[in-house]
LUMLUMDREN-2810 file (N, C-alpha, C; in Angstrom, 1 decimal):
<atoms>
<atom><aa>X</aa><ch>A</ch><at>N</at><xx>3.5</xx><yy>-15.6</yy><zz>-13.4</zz></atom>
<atom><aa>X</aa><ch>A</ch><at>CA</at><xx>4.6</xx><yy>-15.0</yy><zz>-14.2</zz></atom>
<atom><aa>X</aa><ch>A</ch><at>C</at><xx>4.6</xx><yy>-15.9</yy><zz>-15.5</zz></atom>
<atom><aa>X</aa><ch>A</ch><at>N</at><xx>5.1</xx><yy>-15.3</yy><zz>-16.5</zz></atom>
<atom><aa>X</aa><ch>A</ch><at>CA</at><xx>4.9</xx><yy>-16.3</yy><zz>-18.1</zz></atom>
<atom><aa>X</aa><ch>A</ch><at>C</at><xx>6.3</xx><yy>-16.6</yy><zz>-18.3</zz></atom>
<atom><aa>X</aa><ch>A</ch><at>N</at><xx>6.1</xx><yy>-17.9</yy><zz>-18.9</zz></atom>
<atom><aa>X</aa><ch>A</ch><at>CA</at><xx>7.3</xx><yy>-18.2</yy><zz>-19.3</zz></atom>
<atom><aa>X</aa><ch>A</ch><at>C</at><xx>8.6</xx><yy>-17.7</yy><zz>-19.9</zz></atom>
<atom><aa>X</aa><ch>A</ch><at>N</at><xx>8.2</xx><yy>-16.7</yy><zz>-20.7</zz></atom>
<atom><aa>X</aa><ch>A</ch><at>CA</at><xx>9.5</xx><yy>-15.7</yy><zz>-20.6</zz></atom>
<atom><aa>X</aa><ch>A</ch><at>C</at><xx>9.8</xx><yy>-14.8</yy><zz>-19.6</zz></atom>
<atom><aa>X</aa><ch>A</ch><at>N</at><xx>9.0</xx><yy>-14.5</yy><zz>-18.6</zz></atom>
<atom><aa>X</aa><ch>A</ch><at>CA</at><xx>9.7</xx><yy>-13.8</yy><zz>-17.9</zz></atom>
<atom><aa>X</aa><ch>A</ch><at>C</at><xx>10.5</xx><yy>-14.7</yy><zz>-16.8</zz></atom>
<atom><aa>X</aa><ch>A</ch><at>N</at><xx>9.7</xx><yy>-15.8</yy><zz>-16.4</zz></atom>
<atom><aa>X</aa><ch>A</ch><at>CA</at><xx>10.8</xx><yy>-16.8</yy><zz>-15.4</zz></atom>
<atom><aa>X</aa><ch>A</ch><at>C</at><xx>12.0</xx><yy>-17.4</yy><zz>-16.0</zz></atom>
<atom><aa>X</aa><ch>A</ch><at>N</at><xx>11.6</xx><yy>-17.1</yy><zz>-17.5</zz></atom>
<atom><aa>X</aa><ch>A</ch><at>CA</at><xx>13.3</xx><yy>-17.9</yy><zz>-18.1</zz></atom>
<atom><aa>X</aa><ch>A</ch><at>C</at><xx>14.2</xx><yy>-16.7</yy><zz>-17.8</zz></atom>
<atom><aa>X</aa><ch>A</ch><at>N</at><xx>13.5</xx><yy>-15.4</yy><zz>-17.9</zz></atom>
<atom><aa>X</aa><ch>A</ch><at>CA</at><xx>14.6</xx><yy>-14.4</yy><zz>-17.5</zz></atom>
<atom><aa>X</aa><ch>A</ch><at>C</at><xx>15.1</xx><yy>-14.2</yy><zz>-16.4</zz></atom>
<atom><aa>X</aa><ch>A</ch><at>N</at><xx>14.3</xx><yy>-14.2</yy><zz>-15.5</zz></atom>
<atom><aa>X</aa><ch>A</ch><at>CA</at><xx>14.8</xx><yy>-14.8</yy><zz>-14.4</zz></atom>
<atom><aa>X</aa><ch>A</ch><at>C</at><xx>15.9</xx><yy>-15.4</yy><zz>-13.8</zz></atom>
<atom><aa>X</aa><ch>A</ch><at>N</at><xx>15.7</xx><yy>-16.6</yy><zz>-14.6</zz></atom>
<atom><aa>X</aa><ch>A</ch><at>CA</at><xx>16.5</xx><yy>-17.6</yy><zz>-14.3</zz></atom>
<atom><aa>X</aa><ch>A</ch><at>C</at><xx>17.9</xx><yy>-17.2</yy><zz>-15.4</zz></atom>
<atom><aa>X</aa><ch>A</ch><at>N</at><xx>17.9</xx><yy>-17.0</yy><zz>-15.9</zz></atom>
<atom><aa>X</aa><ch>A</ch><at>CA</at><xx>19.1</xx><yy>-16.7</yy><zz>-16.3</zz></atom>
<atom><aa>X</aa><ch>A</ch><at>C</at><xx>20.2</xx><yy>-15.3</yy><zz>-15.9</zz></atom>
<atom><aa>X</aa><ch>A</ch><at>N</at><xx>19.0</xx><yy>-14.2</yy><zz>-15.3</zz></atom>
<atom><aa>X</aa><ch>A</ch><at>CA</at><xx>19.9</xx><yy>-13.1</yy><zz>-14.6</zz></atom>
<atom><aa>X</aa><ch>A</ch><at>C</at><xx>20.1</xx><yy>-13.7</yy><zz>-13.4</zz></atom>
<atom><aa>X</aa><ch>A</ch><at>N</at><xx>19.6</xx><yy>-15.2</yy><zz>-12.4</zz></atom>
<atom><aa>X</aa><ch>A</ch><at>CA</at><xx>19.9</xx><yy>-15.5</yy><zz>-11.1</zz></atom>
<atom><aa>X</aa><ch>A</ch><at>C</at><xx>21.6</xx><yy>-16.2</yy><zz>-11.9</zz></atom>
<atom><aa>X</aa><ch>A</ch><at>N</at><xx>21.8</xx><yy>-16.6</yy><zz>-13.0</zz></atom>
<atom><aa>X</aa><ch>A</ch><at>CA</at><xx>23.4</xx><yy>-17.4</yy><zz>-13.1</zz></atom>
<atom><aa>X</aa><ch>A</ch><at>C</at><xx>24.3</xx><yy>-16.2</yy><zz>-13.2</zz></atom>
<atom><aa>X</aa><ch>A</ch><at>N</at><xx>24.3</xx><yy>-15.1</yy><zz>-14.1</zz></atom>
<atom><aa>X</aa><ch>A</ch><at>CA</at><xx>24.8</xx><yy>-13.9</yy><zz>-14.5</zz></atom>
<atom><aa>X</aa><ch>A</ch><at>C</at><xx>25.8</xx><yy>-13.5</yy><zz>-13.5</zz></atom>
<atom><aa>X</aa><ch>A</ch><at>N</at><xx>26.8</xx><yy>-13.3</yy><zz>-13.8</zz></atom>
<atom><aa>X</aa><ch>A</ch><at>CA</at><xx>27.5</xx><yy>-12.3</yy><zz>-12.9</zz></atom>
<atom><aa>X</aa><ch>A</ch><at>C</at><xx>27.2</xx><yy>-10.9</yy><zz>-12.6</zz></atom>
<atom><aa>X</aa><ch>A</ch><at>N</at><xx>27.4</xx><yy>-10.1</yy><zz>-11.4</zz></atom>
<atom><aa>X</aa><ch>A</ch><at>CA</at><xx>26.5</xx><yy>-9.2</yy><zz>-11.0</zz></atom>
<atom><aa>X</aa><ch>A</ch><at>C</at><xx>27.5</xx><yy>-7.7</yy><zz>-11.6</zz></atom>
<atom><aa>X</aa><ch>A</ch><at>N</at><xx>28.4</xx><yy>-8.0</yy><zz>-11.9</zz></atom>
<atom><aa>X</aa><ch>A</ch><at>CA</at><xx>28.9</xx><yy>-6.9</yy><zz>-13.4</zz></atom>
<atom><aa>X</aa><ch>A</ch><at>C</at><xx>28.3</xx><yy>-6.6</yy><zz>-14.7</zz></atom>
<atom><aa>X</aa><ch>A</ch><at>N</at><xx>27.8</xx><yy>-7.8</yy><zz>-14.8</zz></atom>
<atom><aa>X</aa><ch>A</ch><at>CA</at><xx>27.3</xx><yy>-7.8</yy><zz>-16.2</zz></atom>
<atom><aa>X</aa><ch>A</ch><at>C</at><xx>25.6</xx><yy>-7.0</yy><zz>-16.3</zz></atom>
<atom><aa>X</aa><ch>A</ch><at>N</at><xx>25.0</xx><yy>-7.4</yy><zz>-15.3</zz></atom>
<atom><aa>X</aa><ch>A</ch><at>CA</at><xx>23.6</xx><yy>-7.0</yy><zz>-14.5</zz></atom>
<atom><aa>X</aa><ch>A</ch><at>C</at><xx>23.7</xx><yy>-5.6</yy><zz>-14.1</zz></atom>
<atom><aa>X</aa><ch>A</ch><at>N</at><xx>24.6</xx><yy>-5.3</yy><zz>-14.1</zz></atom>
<atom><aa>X</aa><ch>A</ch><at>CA</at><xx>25.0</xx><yy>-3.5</yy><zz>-13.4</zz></atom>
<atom><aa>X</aa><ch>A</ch><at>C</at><xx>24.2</xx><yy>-2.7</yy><zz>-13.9</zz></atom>
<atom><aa>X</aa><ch>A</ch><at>N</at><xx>25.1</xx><yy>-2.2</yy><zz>-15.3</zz></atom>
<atom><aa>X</aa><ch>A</ch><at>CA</at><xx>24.6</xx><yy>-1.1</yy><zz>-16.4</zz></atom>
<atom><aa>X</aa><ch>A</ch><at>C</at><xx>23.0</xx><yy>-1.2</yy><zz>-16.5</zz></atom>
<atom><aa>X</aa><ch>A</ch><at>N</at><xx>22.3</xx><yy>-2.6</yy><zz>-16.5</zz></atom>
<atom><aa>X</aa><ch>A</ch><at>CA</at><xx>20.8</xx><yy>-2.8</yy><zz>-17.0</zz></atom>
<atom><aa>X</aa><ch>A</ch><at>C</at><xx>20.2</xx><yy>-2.0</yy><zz>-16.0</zz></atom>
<atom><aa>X</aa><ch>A</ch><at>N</at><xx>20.7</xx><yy>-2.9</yy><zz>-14.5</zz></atom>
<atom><aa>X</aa><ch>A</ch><at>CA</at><xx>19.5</xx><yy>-2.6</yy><zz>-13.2</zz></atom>
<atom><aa>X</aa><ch>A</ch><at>C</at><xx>20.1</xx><yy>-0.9</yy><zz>-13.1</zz></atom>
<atom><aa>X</aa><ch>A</ch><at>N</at><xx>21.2</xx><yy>-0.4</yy><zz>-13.1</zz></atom>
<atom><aa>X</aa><ch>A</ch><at>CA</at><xx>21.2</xx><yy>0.6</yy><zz>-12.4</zz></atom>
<atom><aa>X</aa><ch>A</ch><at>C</at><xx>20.4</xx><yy>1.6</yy><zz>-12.3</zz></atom>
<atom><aa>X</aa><ch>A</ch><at>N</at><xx>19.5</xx><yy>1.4</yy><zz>-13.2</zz></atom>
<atom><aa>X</aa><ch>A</ch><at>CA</at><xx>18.7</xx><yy>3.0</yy><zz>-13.4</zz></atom>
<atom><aa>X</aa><ch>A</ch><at>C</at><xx>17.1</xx><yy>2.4</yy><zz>-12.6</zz></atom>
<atom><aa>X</aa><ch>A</ch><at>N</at><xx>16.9</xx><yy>1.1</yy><zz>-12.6</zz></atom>
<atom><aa>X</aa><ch>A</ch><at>CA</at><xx>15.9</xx><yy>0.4</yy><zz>-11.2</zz></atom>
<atom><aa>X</aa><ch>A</ch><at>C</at><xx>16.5</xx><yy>0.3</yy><zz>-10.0</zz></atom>
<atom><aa>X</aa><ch>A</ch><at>N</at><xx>17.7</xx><yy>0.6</yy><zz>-9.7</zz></atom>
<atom><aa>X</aa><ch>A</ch><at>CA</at><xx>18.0</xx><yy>0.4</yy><zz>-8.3</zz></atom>
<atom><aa>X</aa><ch>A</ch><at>C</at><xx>17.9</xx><yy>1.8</yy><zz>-7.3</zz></atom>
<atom><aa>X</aa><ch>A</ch><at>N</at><xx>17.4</xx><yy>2.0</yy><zz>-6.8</zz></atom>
<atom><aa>X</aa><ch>A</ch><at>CA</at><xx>17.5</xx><yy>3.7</yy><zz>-5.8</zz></atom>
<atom><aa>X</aa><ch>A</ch><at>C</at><xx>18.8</xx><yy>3.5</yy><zz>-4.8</zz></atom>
<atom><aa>X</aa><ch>A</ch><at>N</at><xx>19.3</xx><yy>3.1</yy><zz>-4.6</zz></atom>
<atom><aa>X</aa><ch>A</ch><at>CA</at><xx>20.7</xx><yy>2.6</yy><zz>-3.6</zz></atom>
<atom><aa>X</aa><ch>A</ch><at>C</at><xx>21.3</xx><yy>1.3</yy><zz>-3.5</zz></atom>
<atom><aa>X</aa><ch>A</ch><at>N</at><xx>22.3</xx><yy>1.5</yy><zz>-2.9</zz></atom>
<atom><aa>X</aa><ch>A</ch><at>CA</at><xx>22.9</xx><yy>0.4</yy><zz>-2.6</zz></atom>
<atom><aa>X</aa><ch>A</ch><at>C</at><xx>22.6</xx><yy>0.2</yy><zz>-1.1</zz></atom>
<atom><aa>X</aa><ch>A</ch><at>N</at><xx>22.0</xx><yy>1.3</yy><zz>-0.4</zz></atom>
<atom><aa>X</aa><ch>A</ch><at>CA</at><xx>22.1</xx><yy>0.8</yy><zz>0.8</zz></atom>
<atom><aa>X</aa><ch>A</ch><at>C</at><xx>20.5</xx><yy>1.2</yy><zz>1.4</zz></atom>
<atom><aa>X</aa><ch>A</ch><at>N</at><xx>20.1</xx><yy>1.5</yy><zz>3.0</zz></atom>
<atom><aa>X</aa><ch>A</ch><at>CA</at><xx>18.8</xx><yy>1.6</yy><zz>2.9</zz></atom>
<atom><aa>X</aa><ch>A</ch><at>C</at><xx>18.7</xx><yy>3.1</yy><zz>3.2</zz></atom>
<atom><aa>X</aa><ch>A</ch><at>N</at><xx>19.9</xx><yy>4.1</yy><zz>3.1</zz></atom>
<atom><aa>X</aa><ch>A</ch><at>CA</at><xx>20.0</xx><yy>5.3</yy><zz>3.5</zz></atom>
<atom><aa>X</aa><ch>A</ch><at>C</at><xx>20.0</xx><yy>5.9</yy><zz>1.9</zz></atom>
<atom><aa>X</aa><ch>A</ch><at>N</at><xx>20.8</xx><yy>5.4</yy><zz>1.2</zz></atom>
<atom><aa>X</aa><ch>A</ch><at>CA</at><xx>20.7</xx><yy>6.1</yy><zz>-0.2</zz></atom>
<atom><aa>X</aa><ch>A</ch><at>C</at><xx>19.5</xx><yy>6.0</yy><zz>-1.2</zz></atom>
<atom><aa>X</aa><ch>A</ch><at>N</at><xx>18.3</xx><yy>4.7</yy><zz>-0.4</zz></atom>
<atom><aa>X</aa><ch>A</ch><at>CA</at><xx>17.2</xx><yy>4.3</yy><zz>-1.2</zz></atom>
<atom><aa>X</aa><ch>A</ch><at>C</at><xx>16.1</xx><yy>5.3</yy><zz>-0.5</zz></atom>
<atom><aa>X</aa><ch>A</ch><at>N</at><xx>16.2</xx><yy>5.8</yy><zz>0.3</zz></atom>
<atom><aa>X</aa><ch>A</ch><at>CA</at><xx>15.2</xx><yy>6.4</yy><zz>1.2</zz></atom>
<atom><aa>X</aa><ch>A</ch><at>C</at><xx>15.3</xx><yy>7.7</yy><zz>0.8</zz></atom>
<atom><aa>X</aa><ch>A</ch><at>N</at><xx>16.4</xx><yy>8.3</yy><zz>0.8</zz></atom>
<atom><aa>X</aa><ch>A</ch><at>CA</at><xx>17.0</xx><yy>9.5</yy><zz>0.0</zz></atom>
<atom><aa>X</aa><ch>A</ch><at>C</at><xx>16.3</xx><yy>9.6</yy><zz>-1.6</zz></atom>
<atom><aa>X</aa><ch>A</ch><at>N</at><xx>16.6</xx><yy>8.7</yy><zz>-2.4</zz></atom>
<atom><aa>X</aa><ch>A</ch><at>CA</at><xx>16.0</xx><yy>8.8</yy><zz>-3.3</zz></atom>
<atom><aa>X</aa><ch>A</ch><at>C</at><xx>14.6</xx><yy>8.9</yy><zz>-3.5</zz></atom>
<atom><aa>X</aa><ch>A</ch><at>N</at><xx>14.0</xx><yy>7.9</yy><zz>-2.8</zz></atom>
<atom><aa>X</aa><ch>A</ch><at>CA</at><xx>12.4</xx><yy>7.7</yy><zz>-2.5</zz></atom>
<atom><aa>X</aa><ch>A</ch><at>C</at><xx>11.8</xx><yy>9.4</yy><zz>-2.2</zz></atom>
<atom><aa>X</aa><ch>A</ch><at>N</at><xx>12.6</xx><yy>10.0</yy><zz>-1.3</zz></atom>
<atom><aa>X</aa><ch>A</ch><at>CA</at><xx>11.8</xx><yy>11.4</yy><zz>-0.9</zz></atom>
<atom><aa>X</aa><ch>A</ch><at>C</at><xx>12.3</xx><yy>12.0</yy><zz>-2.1</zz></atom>
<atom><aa>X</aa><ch>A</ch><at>N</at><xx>13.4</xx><yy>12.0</yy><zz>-2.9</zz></atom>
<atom><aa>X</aa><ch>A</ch><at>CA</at><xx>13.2</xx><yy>12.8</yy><zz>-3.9</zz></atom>
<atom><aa>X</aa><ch>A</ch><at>C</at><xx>12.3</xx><yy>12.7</yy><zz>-5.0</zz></atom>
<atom><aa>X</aa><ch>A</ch><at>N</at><xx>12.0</xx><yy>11.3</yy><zz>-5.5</zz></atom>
<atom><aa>X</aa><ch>A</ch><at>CA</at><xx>10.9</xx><yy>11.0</yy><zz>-6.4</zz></atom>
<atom><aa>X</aa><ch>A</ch><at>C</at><xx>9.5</xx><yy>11.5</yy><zz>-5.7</zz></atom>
<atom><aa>X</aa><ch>A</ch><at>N</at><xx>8.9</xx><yy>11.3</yy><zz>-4.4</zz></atom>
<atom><aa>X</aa><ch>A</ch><at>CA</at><xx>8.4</xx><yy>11.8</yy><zz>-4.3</zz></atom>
<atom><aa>X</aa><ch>A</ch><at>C</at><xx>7.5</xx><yy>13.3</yy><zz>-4.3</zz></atom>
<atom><aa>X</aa><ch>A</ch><at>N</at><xx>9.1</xx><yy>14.0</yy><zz>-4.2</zz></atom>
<atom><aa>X</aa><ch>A</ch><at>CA</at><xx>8.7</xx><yy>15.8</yy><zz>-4.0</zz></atom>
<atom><aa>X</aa><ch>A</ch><at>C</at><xx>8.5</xx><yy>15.8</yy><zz>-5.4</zz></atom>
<atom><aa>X</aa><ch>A</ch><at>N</at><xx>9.2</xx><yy>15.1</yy><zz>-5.9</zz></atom>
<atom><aa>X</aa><ch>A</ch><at>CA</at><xx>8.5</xx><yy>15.6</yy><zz>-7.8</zz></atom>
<atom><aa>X</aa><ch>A</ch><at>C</at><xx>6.7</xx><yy>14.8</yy><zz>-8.3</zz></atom>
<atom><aa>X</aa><ch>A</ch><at>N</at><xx>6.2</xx><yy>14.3</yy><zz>-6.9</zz></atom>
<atom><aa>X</aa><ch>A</ch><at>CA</at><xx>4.6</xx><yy>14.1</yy><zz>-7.6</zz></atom>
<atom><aa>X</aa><ch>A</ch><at>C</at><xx>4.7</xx><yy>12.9</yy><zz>-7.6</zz></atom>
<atom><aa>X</aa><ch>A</ch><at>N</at><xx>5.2</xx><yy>12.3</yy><zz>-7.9</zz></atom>
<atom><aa>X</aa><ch>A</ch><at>CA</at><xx>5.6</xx><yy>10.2</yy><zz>-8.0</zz></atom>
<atom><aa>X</aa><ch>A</ch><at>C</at><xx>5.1</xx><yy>10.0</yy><zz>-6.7</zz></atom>
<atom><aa>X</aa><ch>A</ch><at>N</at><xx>4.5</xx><yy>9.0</yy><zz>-6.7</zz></atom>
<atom><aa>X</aa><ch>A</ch><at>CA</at><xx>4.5</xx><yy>7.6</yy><zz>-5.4</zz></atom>
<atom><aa>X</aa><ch>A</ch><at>C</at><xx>4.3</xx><yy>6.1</yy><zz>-6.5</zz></atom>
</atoms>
Protein backbone atom coordinates (compact mmCIF):
# COMPACT_ATOMS: atom_id res chain seq x y z
CA UNK A 1 0.00 0.00 0.00
CA UNK A 2 1.66 3.61 -0.75
CA UNK A 3 2.05 6.04 1.44
CA UNK A 4 -0.95 7.98 0.69
CA UNK A 5 -3.15 5.57 0.82
CA UNK A 6 -2.01 4.33 4.60
CA UNK A 7 -2.04 7.94 5.65
CA UNK A 8 -5.60 7.64 4.59
CA UNK A 9 -6.15 5.18 6.33
CA UNK A 10 -5.00 6.20 9.22
CA UNK A 11 -6.79 9.17 9.45
CA UNK A 12 -10.41 7.59 8.51
CA UNK A 13 -9.40 4.87 11.60
CA UNK A 14 -9.50 8.55 14.09
CA UNK A 15 -12.74 10.01 12.13
CA UNK A 16 -15.92 9.83 13.62
CA UNK A 17 -18.20 7.34 11.87
CA UNK A 18 -20.83 10.29 11.01
CA UNK A 19 -18.54 12.06 9.24
CA UNK A 20 -17.38 8.69 7.14
CA UNK A 21 -21.16 8.00 6.40
CA UNK A 22 -22.06 10.06 3.25
CA UNK A 23 -18.39 8.89 1.60
CA UNK A 24 -18.70 5.02 2.36
CA UNK A 25 -22.29 4.76 1.83
CA UNK A 26 -22.47 4.13 -1.78
CA UNK A 27 -19.30 1.12 -0.93
CA UNK A 28 -21.21 -0.29 1.70
CA UNK A 29 -24.07 -3.15 0.46
CA UNK A 30 -25.61 -3.26 4.22
CA UNK A 31 -25.46 -2.82 7.45
CA UNK A 32 -26.00 -6.18 8.21
CA UNK A 33 -25.19 -9.79 6.55
CA UNK A 34 -28.94 -10.10 5.24
CA UNK A 35 -29.13 -6.61 3.59
CA UNK A 36 -25.46 -7.25 1.98
CA UNK A 37 -26.38 -10.59 0.47
CA UNK A 38 -29.61 -9.06 -0.86
CA UNK A 39 -27.73 -6.63 -2.51
CA UNK A 40 -24.90 -8.98 -3.80
CA UNK A 41 -27.82 -11.05 -5.72
CA UNK A 42 -28.99 -7.91 -7.11
CA UNK A 43 -25.77 -6.67 -8.59
CA UNK A 44 -25.38 -9.76 -9.71
CA UNK A 45 -28.71 -10.37 -11.85
CA UNK A 46 -27.59 -7.16 -13.58
CA UNK A 47 -24.18 -9.15 -15.06
CA UNK A 48 -21.65 -7.84 -12.15
CA UNK A 49 -19.56 -10.31 -10.19
Amino acid sequence: MSWINSSIVSMIRIMPRWSIHPFAKTYVAGESVQETVLVVKKVNDRGFT
